[in-house]
C-alpha positions in Angstrom: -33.0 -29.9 3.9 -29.3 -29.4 2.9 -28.0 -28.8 -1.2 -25.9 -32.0 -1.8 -23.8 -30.6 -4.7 -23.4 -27.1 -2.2 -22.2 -29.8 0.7 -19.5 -31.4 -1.7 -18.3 -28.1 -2.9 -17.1 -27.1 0.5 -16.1 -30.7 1.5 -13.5 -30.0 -1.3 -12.8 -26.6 -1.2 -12.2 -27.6 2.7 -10.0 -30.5 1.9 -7.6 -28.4 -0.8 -7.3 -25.5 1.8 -6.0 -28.4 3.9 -3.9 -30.2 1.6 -1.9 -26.8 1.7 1.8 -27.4 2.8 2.8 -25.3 5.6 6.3 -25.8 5.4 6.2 -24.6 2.1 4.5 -21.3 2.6 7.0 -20.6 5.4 9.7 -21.5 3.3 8.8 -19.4 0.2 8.2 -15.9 2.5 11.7 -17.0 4.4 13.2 -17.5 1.0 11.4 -14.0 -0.5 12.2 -11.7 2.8 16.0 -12.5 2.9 16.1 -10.7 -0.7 16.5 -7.2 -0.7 13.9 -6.7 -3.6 13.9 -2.6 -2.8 11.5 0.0 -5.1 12.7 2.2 -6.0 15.4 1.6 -7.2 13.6 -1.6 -8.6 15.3 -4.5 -7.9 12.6 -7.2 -7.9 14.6 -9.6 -10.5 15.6 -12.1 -8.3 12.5 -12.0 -5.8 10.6 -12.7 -9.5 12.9 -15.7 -10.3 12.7 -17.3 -7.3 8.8 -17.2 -7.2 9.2 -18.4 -11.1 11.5 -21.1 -9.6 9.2 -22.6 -6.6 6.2 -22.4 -9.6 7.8 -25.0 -11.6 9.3 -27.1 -9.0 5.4 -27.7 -8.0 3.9 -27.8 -11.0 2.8 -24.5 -12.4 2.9 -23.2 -15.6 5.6 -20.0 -15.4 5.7 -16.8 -17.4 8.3 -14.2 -16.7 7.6 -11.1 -18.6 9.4 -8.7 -18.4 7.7 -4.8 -18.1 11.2 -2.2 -17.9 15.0 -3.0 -17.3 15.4 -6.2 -15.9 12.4 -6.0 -14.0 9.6 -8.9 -14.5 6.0 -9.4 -13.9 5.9 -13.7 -13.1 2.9 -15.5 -14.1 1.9 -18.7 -12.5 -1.1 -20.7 -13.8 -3.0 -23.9 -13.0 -6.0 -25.5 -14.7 -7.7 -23.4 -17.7 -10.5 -21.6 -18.3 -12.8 -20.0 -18.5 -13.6 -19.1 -15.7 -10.6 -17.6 -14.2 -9.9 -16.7 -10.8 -6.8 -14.0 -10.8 -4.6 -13.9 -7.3 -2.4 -10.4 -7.3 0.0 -9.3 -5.4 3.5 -7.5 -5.8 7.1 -8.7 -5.2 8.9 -5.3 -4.6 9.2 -3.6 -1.2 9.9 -0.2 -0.1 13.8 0.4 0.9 14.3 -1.0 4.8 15.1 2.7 6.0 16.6 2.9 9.5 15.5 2.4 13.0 15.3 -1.4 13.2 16.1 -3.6 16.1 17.1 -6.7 13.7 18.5 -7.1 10.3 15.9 -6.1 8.1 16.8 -8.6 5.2 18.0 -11.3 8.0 14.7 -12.9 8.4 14.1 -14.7 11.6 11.0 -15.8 13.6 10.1 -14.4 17.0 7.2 -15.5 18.7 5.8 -17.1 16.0 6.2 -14.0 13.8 8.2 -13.7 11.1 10.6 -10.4 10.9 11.7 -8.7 7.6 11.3 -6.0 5.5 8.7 -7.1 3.1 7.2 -9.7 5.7 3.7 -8.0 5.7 3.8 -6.2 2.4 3.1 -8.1 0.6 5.4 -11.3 0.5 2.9 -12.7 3.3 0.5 -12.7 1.0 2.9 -13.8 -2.0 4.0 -16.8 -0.6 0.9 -17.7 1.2 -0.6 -17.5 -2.6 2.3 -19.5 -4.1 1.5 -22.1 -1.4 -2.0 -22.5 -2.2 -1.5 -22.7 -6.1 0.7 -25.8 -5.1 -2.4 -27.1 -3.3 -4.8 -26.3 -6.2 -2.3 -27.8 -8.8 -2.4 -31.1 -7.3 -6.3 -31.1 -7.9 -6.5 -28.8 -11.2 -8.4 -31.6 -13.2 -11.3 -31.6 -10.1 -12.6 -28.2 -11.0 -13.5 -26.5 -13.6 -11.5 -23.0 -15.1 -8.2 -21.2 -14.1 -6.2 -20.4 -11.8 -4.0 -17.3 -12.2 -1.4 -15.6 -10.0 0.2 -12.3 -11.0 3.4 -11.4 -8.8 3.7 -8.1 -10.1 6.7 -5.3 -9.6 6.7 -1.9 -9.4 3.6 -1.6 -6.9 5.0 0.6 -4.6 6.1 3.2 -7.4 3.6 3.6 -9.7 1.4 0.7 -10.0 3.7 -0.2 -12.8 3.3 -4.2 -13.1 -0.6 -4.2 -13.0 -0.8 -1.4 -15.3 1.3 -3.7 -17.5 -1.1 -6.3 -16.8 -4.2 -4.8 -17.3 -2.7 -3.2 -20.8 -1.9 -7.1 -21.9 -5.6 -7.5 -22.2 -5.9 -9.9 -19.1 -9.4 -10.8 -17.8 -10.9 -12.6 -15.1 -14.3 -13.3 -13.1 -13.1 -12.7 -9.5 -9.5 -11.2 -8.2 -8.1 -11.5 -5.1 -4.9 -8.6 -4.2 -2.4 -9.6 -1.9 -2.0 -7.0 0.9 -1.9 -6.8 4.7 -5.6 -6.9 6.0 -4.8 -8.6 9.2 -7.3 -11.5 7.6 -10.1 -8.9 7.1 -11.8 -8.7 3.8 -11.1 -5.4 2.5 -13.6 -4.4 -0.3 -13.4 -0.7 -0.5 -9.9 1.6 -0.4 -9.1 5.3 -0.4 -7.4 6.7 -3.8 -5.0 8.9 -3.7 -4.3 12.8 -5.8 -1.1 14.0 -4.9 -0.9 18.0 -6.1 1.8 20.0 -6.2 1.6 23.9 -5.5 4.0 26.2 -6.4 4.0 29.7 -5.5 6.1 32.3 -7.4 7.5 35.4 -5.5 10.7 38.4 -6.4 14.1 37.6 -5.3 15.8 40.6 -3.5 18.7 41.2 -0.8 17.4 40.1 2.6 18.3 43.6 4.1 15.5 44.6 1.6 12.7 42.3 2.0 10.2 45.1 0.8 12.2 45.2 -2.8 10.8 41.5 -3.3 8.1 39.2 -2.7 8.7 36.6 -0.5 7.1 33.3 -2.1 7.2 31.3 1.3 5.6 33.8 2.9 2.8 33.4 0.0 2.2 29.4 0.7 1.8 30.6 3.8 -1.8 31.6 2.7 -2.2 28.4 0.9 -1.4 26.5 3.8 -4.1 28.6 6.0 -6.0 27.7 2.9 -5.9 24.7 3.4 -6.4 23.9 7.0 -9.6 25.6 6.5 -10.3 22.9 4.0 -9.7 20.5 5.5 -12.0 21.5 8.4 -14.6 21.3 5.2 -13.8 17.6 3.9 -14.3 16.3 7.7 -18.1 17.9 7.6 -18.5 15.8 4.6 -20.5 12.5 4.3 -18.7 9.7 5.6 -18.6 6.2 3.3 -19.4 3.5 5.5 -16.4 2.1 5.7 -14.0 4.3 4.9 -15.1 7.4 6.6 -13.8 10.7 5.6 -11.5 11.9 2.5 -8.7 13.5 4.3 -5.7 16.1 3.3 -2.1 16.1 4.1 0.3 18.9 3.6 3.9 16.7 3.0 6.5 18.6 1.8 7.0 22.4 1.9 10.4 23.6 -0.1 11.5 27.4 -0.9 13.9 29.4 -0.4 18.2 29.3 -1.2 19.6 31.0 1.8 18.6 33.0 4.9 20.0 36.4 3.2 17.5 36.5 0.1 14.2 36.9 -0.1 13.0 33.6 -1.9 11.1 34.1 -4.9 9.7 30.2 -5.7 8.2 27.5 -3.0 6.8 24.1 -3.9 4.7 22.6 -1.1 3.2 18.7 -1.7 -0.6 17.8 -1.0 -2.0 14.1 -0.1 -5.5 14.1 -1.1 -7.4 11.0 -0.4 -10.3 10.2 -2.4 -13.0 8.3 -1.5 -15.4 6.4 -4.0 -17.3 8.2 -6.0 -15.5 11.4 -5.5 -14.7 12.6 -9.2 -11.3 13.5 -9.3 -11.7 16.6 -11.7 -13.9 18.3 -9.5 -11.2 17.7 -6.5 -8.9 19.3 -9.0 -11.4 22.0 -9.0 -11.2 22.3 -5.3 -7.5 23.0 -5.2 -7.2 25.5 -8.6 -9.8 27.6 -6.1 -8.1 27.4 -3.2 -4.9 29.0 -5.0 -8.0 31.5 -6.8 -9.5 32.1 -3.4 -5.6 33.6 -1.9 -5.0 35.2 -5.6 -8.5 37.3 -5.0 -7.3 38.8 -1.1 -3.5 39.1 -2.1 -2.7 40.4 -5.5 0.7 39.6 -5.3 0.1 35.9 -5.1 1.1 34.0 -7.8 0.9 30.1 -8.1 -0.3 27.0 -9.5 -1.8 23.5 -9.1 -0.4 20.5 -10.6 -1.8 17.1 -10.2 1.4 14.6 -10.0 -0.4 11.3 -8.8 -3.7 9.7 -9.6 -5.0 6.7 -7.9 -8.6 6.2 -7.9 -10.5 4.6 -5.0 -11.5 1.2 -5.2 -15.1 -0.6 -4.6 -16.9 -4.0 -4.6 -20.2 -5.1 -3.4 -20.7 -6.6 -0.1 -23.0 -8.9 -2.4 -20.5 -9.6 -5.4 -20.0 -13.7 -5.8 -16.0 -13.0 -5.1 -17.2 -11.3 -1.4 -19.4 -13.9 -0.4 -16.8 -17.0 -2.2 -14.2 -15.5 0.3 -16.6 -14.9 3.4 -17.5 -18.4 3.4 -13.4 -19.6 2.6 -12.8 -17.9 6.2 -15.8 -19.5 7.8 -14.2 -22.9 6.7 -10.7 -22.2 8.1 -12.0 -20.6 11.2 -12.0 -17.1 10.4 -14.5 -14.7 11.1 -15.1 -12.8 7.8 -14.8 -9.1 8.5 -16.0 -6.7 6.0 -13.6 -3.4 6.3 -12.4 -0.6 4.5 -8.6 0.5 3.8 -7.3 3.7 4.2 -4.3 3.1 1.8 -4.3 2.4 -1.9 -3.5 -1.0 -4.1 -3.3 -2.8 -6.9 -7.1 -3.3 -6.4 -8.4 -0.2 -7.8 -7.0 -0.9 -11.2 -8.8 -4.5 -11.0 -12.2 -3.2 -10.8 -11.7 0.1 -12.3 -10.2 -0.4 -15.6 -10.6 -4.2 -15.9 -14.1 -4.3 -14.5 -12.9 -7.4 -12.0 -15.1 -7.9 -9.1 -11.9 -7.5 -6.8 -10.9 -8.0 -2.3 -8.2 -7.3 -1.0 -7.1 -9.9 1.4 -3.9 -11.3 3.0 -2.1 -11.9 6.6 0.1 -8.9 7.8 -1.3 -5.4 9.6 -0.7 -1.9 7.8 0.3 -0.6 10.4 3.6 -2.6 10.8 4.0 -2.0 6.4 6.9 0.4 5.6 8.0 0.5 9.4 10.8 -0.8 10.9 11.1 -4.6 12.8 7.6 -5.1 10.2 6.3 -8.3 10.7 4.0 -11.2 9.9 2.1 -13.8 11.9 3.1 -17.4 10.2 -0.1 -18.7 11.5 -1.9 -16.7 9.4 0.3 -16.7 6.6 -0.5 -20.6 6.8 -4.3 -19.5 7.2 -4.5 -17.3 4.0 -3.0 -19.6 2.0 -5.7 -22.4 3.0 -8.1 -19.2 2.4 -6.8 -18.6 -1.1 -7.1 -22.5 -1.7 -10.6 -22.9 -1.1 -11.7 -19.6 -2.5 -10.3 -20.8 -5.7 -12.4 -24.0 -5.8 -15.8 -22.4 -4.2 -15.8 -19.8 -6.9 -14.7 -22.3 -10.1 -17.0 -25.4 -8.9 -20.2 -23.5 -8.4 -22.3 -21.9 -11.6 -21.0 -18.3 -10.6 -19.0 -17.9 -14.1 -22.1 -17.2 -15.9 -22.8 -14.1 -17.0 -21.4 -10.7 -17.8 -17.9 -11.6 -16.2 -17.9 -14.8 -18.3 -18.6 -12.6 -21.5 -15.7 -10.4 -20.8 -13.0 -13.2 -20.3 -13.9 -15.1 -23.4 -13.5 -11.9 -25.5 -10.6 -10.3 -24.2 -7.1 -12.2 -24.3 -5.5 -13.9 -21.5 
């Protein structure tokens, strides 16, 4: 025998998803993509407006707060609460680079897919949220709580608009980030430790190499080190859906001229963490690795610094915000896939330092983010918006706001 109230809740949350203007979400990423909103250097001001603008022309309460020169976090509300349902995602992009086959900031739609720098990360997702707090505007007084979308900057160097956010004091019960998933429900992703290593050698003449001690030559051990550990990490236990923590070697810099023995190199190390890796004893792991080539050469001189810290991210397959969203996609269509993500987001700030039970979610693939000719599918910008819509009313219409999550948002500002 079926649950009445259960069977109206998704009659609605299936009627706002399709109440959800598709003209508008095309409009907004068009709009978005043909501004050049490029981090670094930062220039997300006038992406930020014009999201600020389309919030008011449909309704929304706007906030534009700005977090360092000239560069804004923009706040979009509908409804109140609690309980409060927060939608992030970021408005800058990385710079377009070279090798594309089309204006990068000329968007235009091939196929059915739109082309742009930006198209997939993340302004898919941004407009395809901005369209569905239209949609949920127009019924804000048929469901109980809030409504929240944070377009944040600085996402792509630093984390720097949801760090501002998360220091304001804001809470919510369930958060959705913005990100190309291909429509796949992404509730775990890698962190990331970036180290720097810097070995220290003697400067002499070139025709004297044995009057100095060549520091290249010396990260040269490091390096062996280091492929040996990463033969280690891939013997490690796998997470189930993110597999192995991997190592990259990114940069390696020394030397000033071919006729001097170099006596300083600086190499760069990606180290991606997986959850529940401590990131003090990964520190560990490096400071020996630069022990283990001090101990067989005793010329070697070097150090570890750690230059970039982002923690992995996880939610429960069986948090309310997981199954809200698995059964949002059922009603558009989609087949809710549970994955992990290899990169980093937003997302880990969410649930780590907020304690938001946190998915990442939007239309786009990684693999065409930060490439040239990147793309998005509209069809599925148009889907995630509907997506976004009916999450928002599943999650605020049912009971699910009780609770620890309710607790936290009624003592901590908004």
């Amino acid at each position: 025998m079926g649950d009445p109230e259960r069977d109206r809740v998704m009659s609605v949350a299936m009627d706002v998803g399709h109440s959800v203007d598709p003209r508008l979400a095309v409009e907004v990423l068009t709009d978005l993509v043909a501004i050049p909103s490029e981090d670094p250097p930062g220039l997300e001001h006038e992406a930020a407006l014009h999201v600020a603008a389309v919030g008011r022309s449909v309704g929304l309460a706007v906030d534009v707060v700005e977090v360092s020169g000239g560069r804004p976090n923009v706040f979009l509300r509908t409804g109140s609460g609690p309980p409060r349902v927060l939608l992030n995602t970021h408005t800058d992009v990385v710079p377009a680079g070279e090798g594309w086959t089309r204006e990068p900031y000329h968007p235009a739609v091939t196929e059915g897919r739109l082309y742009g720098r930006g198209a997939a990360d993340a302004k898919g997702s941004l407009a395809a949220m901005v369209a569905a707090m239209a949609a949920l505007a127009r019924v804000s007084g048929s469901v109980k709580g809030e409504v929240f979308l944070a377009a944040v900057m600085g996402e792509e160097e630093g984390q720097l608009g949801t760090r501002a956010l998360a220091a304001s004091g804001l809470a919510a019960h369930w958060a959705v980030v913005g990100e190309p998933t291909d429509l796949r429900l992404v509730t775990a992703h890698k962190g990331t430790m970036v180290f720097s290593i810097e070995t220290h050698g003697k400067a002499s003449h070139g025709s004297v190499p044995h009057l100095g001690v060549n520091a290249i030559q010396l990260m040269s051990s490091f390096v062996n080190r280091l492929t040996s550990y990463q033969n280690d990490l891939a013997g490690r236990k796998a997470h189930p859906l993110l597999g192995m923590p991997t190592v990259n070697l990114g940069t390696v810099a020394g030397g000033r001229c071919s006729y001097m023995v170099p006596d300083r190199c600086v190499a760069t190390v990606d180290r991606r963490i997986l959850p529940g890796e401590d990131p003090h004893v990964v520190e560990e792991e490096f400071r020996q690795l630069v022990e283990t080539c001090r101990r067989a050469d005793s010329r070697f001189e070097g150090r570890v610094l750690v230059t970039e810290l982002c923690p992995a991210m996880e939610t429960s397959r069986s948090s309310d915000v997981v199954e809200a969203l698995a059964s949002a996609c059922r009603l558009h269509q989609i087949d809710p896939v549970l994955v992990g993500w290899p990169a980093t987001c937003d997302a880990n700030i969410l649930v780590n330092d907020l304690r938001i039970p946190t998915v990442v979610f939007g239309p786009g693939k990684l693999e065409t983010a930060h490439q040239p000719d990147e793309h998005v599918r509209l069809d599925h910008v148009v889907q995630a918006a509907r997506i976004y819509a009916s999450l928002a009313v599943l999650l605020l219409s049912s009971d699910q706001g009780s609770g620890g999550g309710r607790r936290h948002a009624e003592t901590t500002s908004g």
